[in-house]
C-alpha positions as CSV (number, residue, x, y, z in Angstrom):
1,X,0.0,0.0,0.0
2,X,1.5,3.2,-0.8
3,X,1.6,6.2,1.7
4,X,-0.9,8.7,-0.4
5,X,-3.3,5.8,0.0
6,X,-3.0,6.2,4.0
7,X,-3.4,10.0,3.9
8,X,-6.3,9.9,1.5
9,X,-8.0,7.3,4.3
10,X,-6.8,9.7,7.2
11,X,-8.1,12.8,5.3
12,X,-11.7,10.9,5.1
13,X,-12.0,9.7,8.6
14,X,-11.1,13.0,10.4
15,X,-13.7,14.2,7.8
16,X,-16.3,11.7,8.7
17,X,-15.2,12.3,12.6
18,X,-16.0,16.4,11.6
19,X,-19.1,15.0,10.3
20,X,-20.3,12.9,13.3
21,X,-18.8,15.3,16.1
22,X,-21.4,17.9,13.9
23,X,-24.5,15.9,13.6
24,X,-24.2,15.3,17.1
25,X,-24.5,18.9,18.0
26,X,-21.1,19.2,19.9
27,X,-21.2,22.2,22.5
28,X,-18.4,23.9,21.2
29,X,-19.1,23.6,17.7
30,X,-16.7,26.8,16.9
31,X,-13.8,25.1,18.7
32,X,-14.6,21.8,17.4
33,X,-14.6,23.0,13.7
34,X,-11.3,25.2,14.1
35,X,-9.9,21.4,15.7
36,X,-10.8,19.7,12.4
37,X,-10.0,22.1,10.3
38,X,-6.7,22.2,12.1
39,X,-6.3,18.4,11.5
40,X,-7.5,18.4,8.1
41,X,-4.6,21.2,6.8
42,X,-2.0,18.8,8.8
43,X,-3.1,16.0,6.9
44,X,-3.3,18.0,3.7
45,X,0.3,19.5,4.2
46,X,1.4,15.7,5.3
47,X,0.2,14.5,2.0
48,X,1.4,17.2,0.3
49,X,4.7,16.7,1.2
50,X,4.3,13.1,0.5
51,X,3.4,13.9,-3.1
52,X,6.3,16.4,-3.5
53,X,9.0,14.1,-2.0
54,X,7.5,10.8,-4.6
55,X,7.6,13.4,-7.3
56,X,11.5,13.9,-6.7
57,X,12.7,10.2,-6.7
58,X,13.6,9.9,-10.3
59,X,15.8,13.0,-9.8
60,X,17.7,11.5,-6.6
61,X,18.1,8.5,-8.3
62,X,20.1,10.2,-11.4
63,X,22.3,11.8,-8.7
64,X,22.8,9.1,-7.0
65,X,23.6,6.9,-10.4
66,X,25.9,9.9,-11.6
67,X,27.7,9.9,-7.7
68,X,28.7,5.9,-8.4
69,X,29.4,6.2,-11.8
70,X,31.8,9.0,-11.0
71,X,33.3,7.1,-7.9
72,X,33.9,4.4,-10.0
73,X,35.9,6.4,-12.7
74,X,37.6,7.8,-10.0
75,X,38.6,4.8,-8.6
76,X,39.4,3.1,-12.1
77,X,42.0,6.3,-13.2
78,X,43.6,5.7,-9.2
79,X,43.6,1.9,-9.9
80,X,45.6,2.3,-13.3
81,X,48.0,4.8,-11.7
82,X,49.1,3.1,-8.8
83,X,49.4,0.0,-11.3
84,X,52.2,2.0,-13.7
85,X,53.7,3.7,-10.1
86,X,54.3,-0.1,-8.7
87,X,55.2,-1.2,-12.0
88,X,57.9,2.1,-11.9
89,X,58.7,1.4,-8.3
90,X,59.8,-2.4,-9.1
91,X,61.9,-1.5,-11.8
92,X,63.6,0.7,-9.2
93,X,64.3,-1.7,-7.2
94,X,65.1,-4.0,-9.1
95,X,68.3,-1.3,-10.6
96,X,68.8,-0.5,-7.1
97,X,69.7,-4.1,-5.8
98,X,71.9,-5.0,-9.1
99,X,73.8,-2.1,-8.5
100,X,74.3,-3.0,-5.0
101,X,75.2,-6.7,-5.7
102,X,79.3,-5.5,-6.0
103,X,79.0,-4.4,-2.5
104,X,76.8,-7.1,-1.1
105,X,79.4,-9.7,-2.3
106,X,82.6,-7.3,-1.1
107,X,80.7,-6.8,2.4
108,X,79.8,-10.9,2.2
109,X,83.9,-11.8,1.5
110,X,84.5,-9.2,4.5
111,X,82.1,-11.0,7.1
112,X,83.7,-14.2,6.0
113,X,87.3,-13.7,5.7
114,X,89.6,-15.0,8.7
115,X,88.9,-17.4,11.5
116,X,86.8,-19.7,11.2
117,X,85.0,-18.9,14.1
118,X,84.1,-15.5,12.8
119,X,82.8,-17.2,9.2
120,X,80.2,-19.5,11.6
121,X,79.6,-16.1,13.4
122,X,78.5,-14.3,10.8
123,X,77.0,-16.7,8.4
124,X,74.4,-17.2,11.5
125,X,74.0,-13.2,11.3
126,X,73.9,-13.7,7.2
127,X,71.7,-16.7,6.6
128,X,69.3,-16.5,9.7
């Protein structure tokens, strides 16, 4: 059941309860009627709002669509940079440690030179 269904059936039993309270002869029939008719704009402006807020779905819905679609480019564009800035960052690396490998092997023939005692040492320190 949708909610202007539920006004429309509030709007026509505080009209019937107007109605009744008015066949009845209520005492106060000028308080009474400024009641109802107090009751009846609340319900009108609830449904009215109702309407207004239905009517603006489809619009919320392209913003929302529009928010993902642009989250999802975002997140594409970050996606494909960080792949080439890994991809530059490896290669780095990779030219760092070959360049280092003459004084990996100079510091390795250091650590090991001598006593054999300091080659068990150090190979614990090396290989550990």
């Amino acid at each position: 059941m949708c909610m202007p269904s539920i006004l429309r059936k509030l709007a026509l039993t505080v009209s019937a309860a107007a109605l009744l309270l008015a066949a009845l002869g209520c005492r106060h029939q000028e308080l009474a009627r400024r009641e109802l008719q107090l009751r009846a704009d609340s319900g009108r402006r609830t449904f009215d709002l109702a309407v207004r807020h239905e009517r603006s779905r489809p619009q919320h819905l392209r913003q929302t669509a529009e928010a993902i679609r642009s989250s999802d480019a975002r997140r594409a564009k970050a996606c494909r940079d960080n792949a080439k800035e890994l991809a530059a960052y490896s290669h780095r690396q990779w030219e760092r440690w070959q360049q280092r490998q003459p004084a990996y092997w100079r510091e390795l023939r250091r650590l090991t030179a001598g006593k054999p005692d300091r080659i068990e040492r150090n190979a614990i320190l090396l290989f550990y």
